[in-house]
N, C-alpha and C positions, 0 to 999 in steps of 0.2 A: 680558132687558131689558124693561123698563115699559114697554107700547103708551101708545100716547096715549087721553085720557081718552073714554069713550062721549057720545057725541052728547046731549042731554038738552034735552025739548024744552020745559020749562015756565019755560024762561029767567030768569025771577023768580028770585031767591036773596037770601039775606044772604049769601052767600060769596063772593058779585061785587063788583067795585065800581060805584059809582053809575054810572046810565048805561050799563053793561058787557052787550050783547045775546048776546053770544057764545051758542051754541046746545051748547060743551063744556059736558061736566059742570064743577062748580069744583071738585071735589075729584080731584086724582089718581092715586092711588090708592087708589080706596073701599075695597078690600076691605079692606087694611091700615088706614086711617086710620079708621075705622071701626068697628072691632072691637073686644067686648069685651073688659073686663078678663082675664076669663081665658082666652079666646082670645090675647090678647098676652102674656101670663104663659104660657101652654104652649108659642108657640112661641117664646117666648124662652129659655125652658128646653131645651130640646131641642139649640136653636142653641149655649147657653153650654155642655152637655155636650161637643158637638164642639169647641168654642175652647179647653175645658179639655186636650182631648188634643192638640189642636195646639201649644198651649202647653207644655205637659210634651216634645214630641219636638223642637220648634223655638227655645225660650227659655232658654239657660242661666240668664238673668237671673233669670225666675220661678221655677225651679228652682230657683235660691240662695236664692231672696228665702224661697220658701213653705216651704223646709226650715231656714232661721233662724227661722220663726216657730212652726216644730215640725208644721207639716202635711205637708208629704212629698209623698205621692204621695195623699193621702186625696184622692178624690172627695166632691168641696164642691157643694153643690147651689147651684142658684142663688136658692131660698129663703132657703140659710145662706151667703149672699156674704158676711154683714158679718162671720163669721170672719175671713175674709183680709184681711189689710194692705193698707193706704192705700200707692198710688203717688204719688210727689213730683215734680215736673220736674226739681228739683237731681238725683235719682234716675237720671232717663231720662238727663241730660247726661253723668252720671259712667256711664252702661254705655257709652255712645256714644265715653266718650274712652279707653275701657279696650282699645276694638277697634274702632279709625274705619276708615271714616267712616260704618256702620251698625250698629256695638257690640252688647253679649250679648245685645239684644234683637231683632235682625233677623229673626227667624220664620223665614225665608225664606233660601235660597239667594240669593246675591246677582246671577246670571242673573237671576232674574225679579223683578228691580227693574226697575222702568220708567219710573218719576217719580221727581224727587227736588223739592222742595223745601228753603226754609229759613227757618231761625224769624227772628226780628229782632234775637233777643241784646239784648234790654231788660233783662231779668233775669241777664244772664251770657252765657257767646259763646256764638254761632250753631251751631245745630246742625239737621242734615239730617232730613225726614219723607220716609220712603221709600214706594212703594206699586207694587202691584204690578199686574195689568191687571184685575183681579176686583176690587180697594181700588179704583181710580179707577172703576170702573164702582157700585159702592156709592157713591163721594162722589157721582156724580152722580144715582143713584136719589135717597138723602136731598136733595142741592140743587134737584130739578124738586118732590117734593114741600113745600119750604120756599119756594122763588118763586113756584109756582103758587099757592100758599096764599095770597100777598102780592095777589094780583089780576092777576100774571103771566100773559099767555097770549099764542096762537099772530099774534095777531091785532095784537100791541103792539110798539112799536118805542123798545128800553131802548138809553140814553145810559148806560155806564157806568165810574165814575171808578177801578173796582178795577182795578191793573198785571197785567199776564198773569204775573207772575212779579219776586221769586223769594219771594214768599209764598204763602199758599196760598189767598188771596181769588180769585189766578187761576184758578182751576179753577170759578169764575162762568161765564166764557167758554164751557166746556166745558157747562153745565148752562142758560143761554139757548139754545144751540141744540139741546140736547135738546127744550125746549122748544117749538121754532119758530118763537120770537121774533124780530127784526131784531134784532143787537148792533151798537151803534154804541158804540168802544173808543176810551176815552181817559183820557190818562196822568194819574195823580193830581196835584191841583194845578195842571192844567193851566185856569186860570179862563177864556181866551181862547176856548180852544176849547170848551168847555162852554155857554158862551153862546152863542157861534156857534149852535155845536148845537142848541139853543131856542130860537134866535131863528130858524134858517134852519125850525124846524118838521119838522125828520128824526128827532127823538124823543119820545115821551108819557110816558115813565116813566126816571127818574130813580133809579139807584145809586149812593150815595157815604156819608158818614160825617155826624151829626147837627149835626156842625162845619159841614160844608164847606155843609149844604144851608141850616143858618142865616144862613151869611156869604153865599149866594149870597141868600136872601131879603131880606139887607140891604143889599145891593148894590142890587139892582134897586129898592128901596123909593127908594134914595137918587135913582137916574138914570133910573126908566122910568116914564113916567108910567102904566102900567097892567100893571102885570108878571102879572098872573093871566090876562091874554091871548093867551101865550104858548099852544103847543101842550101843553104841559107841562100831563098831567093828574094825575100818582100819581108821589110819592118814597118810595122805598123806601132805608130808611139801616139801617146796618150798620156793626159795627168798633169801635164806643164804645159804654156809654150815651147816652141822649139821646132818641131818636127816641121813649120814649114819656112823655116827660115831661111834662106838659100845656102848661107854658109855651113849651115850645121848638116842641112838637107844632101847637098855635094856630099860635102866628107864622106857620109856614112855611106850613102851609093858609092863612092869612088872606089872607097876600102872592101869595103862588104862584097859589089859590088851583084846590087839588090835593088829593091824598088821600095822608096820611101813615102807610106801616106801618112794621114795622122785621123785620129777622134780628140769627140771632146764632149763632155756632159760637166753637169752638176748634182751633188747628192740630194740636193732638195728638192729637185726633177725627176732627173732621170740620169743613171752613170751614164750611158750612149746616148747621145742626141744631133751629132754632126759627126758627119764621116766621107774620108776624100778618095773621091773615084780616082783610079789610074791616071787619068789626065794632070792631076796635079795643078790644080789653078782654084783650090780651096774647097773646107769642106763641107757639103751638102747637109743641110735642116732634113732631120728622118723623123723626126717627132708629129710630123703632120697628122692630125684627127685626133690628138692625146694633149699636145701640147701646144698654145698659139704665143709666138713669139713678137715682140716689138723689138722696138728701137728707140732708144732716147739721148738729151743732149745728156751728157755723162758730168757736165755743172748746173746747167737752168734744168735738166728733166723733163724738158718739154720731148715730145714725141718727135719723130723724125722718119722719114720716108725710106723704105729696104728698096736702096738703088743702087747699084755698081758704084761704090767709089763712097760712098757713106759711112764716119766712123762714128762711133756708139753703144752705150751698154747695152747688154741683152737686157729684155724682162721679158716676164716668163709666167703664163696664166695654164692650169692645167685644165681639162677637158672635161678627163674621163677619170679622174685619179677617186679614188674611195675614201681612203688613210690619210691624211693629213697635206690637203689639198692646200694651195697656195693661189692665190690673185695676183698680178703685178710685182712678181717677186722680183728685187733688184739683184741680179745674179752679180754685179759686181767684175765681169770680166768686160773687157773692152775690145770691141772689132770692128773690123774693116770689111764691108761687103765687094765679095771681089765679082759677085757676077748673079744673073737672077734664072739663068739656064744653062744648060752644058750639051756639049754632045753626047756626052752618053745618054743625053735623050729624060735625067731627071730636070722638073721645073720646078723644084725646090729651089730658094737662092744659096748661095754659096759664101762662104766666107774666111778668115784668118782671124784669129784670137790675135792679138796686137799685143796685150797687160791685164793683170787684174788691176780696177781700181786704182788698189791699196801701193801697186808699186810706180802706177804713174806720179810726175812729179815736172814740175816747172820749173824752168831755169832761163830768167829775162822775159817773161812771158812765151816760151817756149814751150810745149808738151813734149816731154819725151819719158819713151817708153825703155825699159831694160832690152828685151828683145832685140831694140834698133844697135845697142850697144853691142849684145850676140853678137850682130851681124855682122860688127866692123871687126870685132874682136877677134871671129873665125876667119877671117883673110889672111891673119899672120901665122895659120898653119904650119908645119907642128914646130915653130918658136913657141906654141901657145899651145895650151890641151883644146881650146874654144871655150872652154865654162869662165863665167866673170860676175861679179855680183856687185852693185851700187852700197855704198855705205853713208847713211843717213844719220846726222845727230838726234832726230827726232823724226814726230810723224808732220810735221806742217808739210806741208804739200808743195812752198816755193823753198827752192834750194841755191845758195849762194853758190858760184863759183869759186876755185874751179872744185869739182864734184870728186869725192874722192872715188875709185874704182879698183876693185881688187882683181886682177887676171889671174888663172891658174897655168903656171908650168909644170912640167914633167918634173922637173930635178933639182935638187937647188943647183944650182950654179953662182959665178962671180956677178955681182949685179951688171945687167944689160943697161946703161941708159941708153945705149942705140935705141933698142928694142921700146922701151919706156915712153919716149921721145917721139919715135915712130906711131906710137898706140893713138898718144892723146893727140898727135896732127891730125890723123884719120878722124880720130871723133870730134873736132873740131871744123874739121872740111865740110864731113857729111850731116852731121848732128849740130852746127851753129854754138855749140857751148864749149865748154873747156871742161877740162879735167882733168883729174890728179894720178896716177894709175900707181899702180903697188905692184907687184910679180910674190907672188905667194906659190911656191910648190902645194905641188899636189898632197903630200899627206898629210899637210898643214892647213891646206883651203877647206880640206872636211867628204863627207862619204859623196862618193860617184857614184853608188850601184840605185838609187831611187831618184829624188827630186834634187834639185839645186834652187836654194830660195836667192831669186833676184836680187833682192835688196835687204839691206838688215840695218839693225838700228844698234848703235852704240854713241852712247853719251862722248 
């Protein structure tokens, strides 16, 4: 298990946050987070030799999978990963229902299953993430290194909106008290107590989703007359994009007047797996020794170089996982590498979540992402709340002009075409394409207190 970080006594850092004396180191695991490239390349090698023979005695799945691909039993280095075949989630779902409720991919004896979780079924039904006491003590290694990173530490007292269950954002719980932090838990959506909570001054840092921390910063904007005087110093958001968008990013620091980082994981990973130092120029890979990360073109799939300025799906190979380990898993979200070092001294690269997949979408040969829309949309603060979502007739992936877009306002009001007008020039300017824009009030656009789905599909 990971001690807690060495004592460091020249306090000063850019990997703190402002204000932040704490006398801990801010990096939690130096020695790992640290280290060079080919120290993390050797021992990553080493690790994926061992998962390779667990895999071979524990996986019929992989088994099948890598002997249709004509590999067999060859010893694959982890040099020559991108031989081996891409895993799908449709993939994971169909082993799971072959042999429920932990299918030909269970690793693992099903004794020493210890946790289960469960996915959301967004995509298709629900299906279980098993882990076993060595997997949960990994999620929590990578999640203290991913909150610590955030400005987290022993000394802060987090309000946070993620459910203990039955997703796997709960095992948060488990990774603040690794931590040392006071966890003050509460239920998503729960707006009443949330406030309470920062108004009563029992928490400085703030967990929830880039939705939820905008609508609280629009809330308060509306009814307090000083809402940045709350105890509330650092929101840390998770779950969506958003949190580093600039225009969403502003607001809530301006209002709040707080510091804004973000995380990001995936359930069929790990819930934490990137998380952004105080500096704010994207978030840090913490999965290092557990989980090896690529990068691919996000249409041909061909692999691609993690270099400042590079956009691309993650995929995602586990290390050390026990419980129903994954090869090449197409994680399905899309980023931007903003950088492969930082000053706060980690050598992990750095990144921005851009879209998932499923909401990018082409217009004229165009890529555009929802996100990009956020961003123009949040400029026409507060004519606007900032939440907007794309409206698709379907899923094909090239979309006729102009693009319909639904903005949310505060109120109804007499329709704006100023406002209207104003929206789609902006995205026109900056964005190359056209579009339709709608003004939808707020208690008609749908719930603020969790996620905001980008895009939605109506006939």
């Amino acid at each position: 298990m990971t001690s807690q970080p060495a004592v460091n006594k020249t306090r000063s850092s850019p990997g703190r946050l402002h204000g932040d004396n704490c006398e801990r180191d801010w990096i939690w695991d130096r020695e790992v987070e640290t280290a060079s490239d080919a120290e993390t390349t050797t021992a990553a090698a080493a690790a994926w030799d061992r998962q390779r023979q667990h895999l071979a005695e524990g996986s019929p799945f992989y088994a099948g999978k890598f002997r249709q691909a004509g590999i067999g039993t060859t010893k694959v280095r982890l040099a020559d990963i991108a031989k081996l075949p891409f895993t799908t989630k449709d993939e994971l779902r169909q082993a799971a229902e072959e042999q429920p409720p932990f299918g030909t991919n269970a690793g693992v004896e099903p004794e020493r299953i210890k946790r289960l979780y469960q996915t959301s079924g967004t995509t298709g039904s629900p299906t279980v993430i098993a882990l076993t006491r060595t997997d949960m003590e990994t999620w929590t290694t990578i999640g203290a290194r991913t909150y610590y990173a955030t400005g987290i530490h022993e000394h802060h007292s987090v309000l946070t909106t993620f459910g203990a269950g039955p997703f796997v954002a709960g095992h948060t719980h488990f990774v603040l008290t690794r931590l040392g932090a006071r966890a003050v838990p509460v239920a998503p959506g729960d707006t009443a107590r949330v406030l309470f909570g920062l108004k009563a001054g029992i928490a400085d840092t703030l967990l929830s989703t880039p939705s939820f921390a905008q609508y609280l910063a629009n809330r308060l904007e509306g009814t307090d007359p000083d809402p940045s005087s709350l105890a509330l110093l650092h929101v840390v958001t998770g779950g969506e994009p958003g949190g580093g968008i600039p225009a969403i990013r502003d607001h809530i620091q301006r209002v709040l007047g707080v510091t804004v980082t973000e995380v990001m994981g995936i359930g069929d990973i790990a819930p934490s797996l990137f998380g952004e130092c105080p500096r704010q120029h994207g978030m840090h890979f913490s999965g290092t020794g557990h989980v090896w990360p690529e990068l691919v073109d996000p249409g041909t799939q061909e692999p691609m170089a993690i270099e400042t300025g590079a956009v691309g799906e993650l995929v995602y190979t586990h290390l050390t996982r026990e419980a129903m380990p994954v090869v090449r898993f197409l994680s399905g979200d899309i980023i931007r590498i903003e950088g492969t070092s930082c000053e706060c001294g980690r050598t992990s690269f750095r990144m921005r979540c851009l879209a998932r997949r499923d909401d990018m979408f082409i217009v004229r040969g165009v890529n555009v992402y929802p996100g990009a829309i956020l961003a123009v949309v949040g400029e026409f603060r507060p004519r606007v709340t900032g939440r907007a979502r794309v409206v698709r007739k379907d899923s094909d992936v090239s979309v006729q002009p102009p693009v319909p877009v639904e903005v949310e306002i505060q109120a109804p009001s007499e329709p704006d075409a100023a406002l209207v007008a104003e929206i789609e020039e902006a995205v026109h300017i900056k964005l190359s394409f056209r579009c339709k824009v709608e003004l939808v009030p707020e208690h008609t656009f749908g719930d603020s207190a969790y996620k905001t789905k980008l895009t939605v599909t109506r006939p």
